[in-house]
N, C-alpha and C positions, 0 to 999 in steps of 0.2 A: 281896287288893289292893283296898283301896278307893279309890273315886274321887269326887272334892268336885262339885257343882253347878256351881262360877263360881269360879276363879282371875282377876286380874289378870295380866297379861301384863310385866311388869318385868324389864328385862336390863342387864347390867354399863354400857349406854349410861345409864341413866335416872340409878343411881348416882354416876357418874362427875359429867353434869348437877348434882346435887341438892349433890353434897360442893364443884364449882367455886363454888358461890353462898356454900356456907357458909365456903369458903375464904379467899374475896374480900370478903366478907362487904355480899354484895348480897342482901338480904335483905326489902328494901323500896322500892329506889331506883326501879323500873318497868320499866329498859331491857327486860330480859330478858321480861317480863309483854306488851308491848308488840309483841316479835319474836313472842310466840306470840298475840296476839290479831293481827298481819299474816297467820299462816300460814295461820288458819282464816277470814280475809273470803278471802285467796286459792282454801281450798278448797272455800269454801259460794259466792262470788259474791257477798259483800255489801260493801261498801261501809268500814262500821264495824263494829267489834267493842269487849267491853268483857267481859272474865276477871272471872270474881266465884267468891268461896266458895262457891255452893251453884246446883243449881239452883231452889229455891225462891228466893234472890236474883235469880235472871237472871228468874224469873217475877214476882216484885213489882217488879221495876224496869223492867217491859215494861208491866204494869198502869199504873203510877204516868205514863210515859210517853203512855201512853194517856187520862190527868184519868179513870180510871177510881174513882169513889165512889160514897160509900153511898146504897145502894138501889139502884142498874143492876146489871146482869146480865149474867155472862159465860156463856157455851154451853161446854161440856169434855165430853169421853165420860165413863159411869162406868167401863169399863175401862179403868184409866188411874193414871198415877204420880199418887202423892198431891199431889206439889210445887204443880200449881196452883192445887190447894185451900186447901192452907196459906198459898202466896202473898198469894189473895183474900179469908182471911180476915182481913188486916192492913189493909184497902183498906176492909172494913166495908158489900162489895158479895155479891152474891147467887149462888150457885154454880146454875147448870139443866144437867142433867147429860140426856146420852142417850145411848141404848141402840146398840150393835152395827148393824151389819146382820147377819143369817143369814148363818150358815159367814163372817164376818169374825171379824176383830178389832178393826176400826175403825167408826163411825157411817160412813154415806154421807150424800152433800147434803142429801137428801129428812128422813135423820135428825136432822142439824141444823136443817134451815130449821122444823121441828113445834113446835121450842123455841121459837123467836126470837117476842120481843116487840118493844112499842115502847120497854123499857125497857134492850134487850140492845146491849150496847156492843162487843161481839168474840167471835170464837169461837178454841176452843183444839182445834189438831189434831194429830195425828201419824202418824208410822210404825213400827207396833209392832211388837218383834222384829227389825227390819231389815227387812220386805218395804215395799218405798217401793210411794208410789201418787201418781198423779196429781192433786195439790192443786185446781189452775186451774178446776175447777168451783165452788168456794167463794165463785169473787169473784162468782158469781149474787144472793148473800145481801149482798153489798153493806153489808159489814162489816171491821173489821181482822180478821184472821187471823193469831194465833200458833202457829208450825208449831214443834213438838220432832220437832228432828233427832238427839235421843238414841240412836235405834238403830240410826241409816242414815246416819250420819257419814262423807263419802267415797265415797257410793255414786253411780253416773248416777241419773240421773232414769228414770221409765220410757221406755221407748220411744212418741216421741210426745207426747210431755209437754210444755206450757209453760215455760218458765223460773221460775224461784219469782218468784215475787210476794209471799208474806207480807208485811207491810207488820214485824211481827219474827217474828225466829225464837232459838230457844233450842236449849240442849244440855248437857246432862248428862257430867261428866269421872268419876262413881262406879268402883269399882273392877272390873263388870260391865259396864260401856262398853265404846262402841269402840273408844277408847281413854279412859286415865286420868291426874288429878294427884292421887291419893288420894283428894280429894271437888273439889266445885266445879264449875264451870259457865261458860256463856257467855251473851250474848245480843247478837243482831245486828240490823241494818237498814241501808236505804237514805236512811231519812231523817234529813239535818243537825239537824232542831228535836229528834227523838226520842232522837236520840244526845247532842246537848248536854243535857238532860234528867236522862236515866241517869248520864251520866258525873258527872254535878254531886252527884247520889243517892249515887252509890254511893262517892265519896270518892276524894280524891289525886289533883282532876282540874286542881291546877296554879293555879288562879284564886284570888280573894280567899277564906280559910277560910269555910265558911258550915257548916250544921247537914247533916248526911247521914247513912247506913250506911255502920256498917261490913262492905263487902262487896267489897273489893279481895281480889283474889288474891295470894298472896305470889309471889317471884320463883322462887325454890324449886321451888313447884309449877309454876310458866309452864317451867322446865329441863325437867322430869319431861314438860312435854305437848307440848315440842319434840321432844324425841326420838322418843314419841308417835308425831306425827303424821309424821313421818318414814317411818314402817315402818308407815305405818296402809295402805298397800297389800299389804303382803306378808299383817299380821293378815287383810285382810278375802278375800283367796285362799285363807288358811288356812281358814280360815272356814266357805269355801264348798268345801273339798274335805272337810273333812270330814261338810257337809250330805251329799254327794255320796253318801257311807256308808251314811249312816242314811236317808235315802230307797230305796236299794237293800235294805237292808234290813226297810223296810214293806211294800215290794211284795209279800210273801207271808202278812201281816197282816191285819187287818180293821181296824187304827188307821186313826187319819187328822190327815192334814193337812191345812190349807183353800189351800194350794197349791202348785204345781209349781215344781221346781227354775229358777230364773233366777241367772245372773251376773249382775244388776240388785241381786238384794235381798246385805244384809248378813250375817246369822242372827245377829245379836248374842246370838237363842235361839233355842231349834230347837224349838218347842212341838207337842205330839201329843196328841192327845183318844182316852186309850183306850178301846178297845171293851170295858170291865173295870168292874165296879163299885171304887169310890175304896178301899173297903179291901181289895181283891184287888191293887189295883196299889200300896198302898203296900208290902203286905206281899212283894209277890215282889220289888220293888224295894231294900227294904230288904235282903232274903237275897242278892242279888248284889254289896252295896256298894257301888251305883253310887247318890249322893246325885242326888233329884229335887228340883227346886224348883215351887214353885206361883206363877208370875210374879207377877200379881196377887192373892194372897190374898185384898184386903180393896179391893172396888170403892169407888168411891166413894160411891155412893148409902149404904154401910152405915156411912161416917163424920158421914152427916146424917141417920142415921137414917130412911131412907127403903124402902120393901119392894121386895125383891125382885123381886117378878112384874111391876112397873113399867118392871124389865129384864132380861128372859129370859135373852135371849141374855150379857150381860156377867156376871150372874148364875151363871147354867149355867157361862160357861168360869172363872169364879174358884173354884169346885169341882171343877170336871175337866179343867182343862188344865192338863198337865208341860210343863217346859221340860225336855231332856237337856243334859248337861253339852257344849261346843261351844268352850269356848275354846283360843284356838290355844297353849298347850302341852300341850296332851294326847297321849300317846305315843302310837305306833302301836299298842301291845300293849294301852293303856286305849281306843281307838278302836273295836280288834277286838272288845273284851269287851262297850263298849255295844252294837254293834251285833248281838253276838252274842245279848246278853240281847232286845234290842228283837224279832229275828225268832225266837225261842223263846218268847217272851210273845205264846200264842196264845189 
């Protein structure tokens, strides 16, 4: 029996969805695009929304929102999705990347603020894997903040926590998501200038034609992320019962993880830093069939050509941290076997 890394989550509801559009033959009209960019200001809190094809659209068009150009400087970790790199290099501005904190996966404030010049225009954050953190220290740096809520889609905030403030936020609809519309994206805010903005960019926004992307979502896919977000509570219980497992199952281990089980965070991955060198753990990995992924392969720093030891830590985990497979259909009987393999892999 082998078992895949990352399935998408797709049931007879999404189909159903996806065949009414084609049926009807709504395909571009918005309605539909429209209900599911309502569904996600309702479950993030924001205001405006705007469905776009990619999340490197939702990232240029948060940039572009921002008079972000060339020669200013945005702040992004290097472990980290490539998208807002790619974004920023359309913008023709300057990527400063920073490192982890120890035993994270995320920079801390202190890590961003070393970056910041007088040329930095915004910083880009997230919550990697689903374990959500408390943003609201960010606004110290007295800059816009772009929050990707890629992994922690639906999740509460930590306990204690501010209410988001991002001035945007972004999300990822990939088929590794929390949930999916095959590929595509979002991006949100509370501000009316930054939304009319976007909406104008990004095309179909109703007004006089003017020059834009093409980065509308199809209606199609808006069906596919209604149903989505519908059962995106049941996904992220599933989620987290099967972390449930595999935590019980380290506990007789010397892996690790950088943290403790919460009903807070998502697991959109379940990542583990073996106590094993990398070709000891691909090889026993591979003998069980149980497919490992390398979340971050390829940090950012190594897309600009920049060394390594500049970031240890994002470094270090783009080499030795697994994500295990965690998506909610995975049987009980492929459940047992990861975590069966996880506490035999001594």
């Amino acid at each position: 029996m082998s078992i895949a890394s990352s399935k998408p989550t797709i049931t007879r509801k999404e189909l159903e969805g996806v065949l009414d559009c084609l049926i009807n033959d709504e395909l571009d009209k918005g309605a539909i695009i429209r209900n599911f960019e309502a569904k996600i200001s309702e479950l993030t809190g924001y205001k405006y929304a705007l469905a776009v094809n990619t999340l490197t659209a939702a990232y240029h068009l948060a940039f572009r929102a921002l008079e972000i150009s060339p020669g200013d400087e945005v702040v992004m970790p290097s472990y980290f999705d490539a998208a807002p790199l790619c974004a920023l290099s359309l913008t023709g501005s300057v990527p400063v990347l920073a490192d982890n904190d120890a035993d994270s996966y995320c920079p801390g404030t202190e890590q961003f603020r070393e970056k910041i010049s007088d040329k930095t225009k915004a910083v880009v954050a997230g919550h990697m894997f689903g374990f959500t953190r408390d943003l609201a220290p960010l606004a110290e740096l007295n800059l816009p903040v772009i929050e990707d809520l890629s992994h922690c889609l639906g999740c509460p905030l930590p306990e204690g926590a501010a209410p988001r403030q991002s001035a945007l936020c972004v999300a990822s609809f990939a088929p590794a998501m929390m949930i999916t519309t095959g590929n595509g994206g979002i991006v949100l805010t509370n501000n009316s200038r930054f939304y009319s903005v976007m909406k104008d960019l990004r095309g179909n926004s109703g007004k006089t034609p003017s020059l834009h992307y093409d980065y509308i979502m199809t209606d199609f896919q808006g069906a596919m992320g209604i149903s989505q977000v519908n059962k995106l509570p049941a996904l992220l219980q599933r989620r987290r019962e099967i972390a449930t497992v595999y935590y019980n199952a380290l506990r007789i281990t010397s892996h690790r993880v950088f943290y403790t089980f919460s009903d807070h965070f998502a697991y959109q991955s379940f990542p583990v830093l073996f106590d094993a060198p990398v070709e000891r753990v691909e090889k026993y990995w591979k003998k069980t069939g149980i497919e490992l992924s390398r979340p971050v392969a390829t940090p950012l720093h190594a897309y600009i050509e920049q060394k390594g030891m500049e970031y240890p830590h994002s470094d270090r985990l783009s080499k030795k941290l697994y994500s295990l497979p965690i998506y909610p259909t995975l049987t009980k009987r492929e459940i047992d076997k990861i975590a069966r393999s996880l506490s035999n892999f001594i």
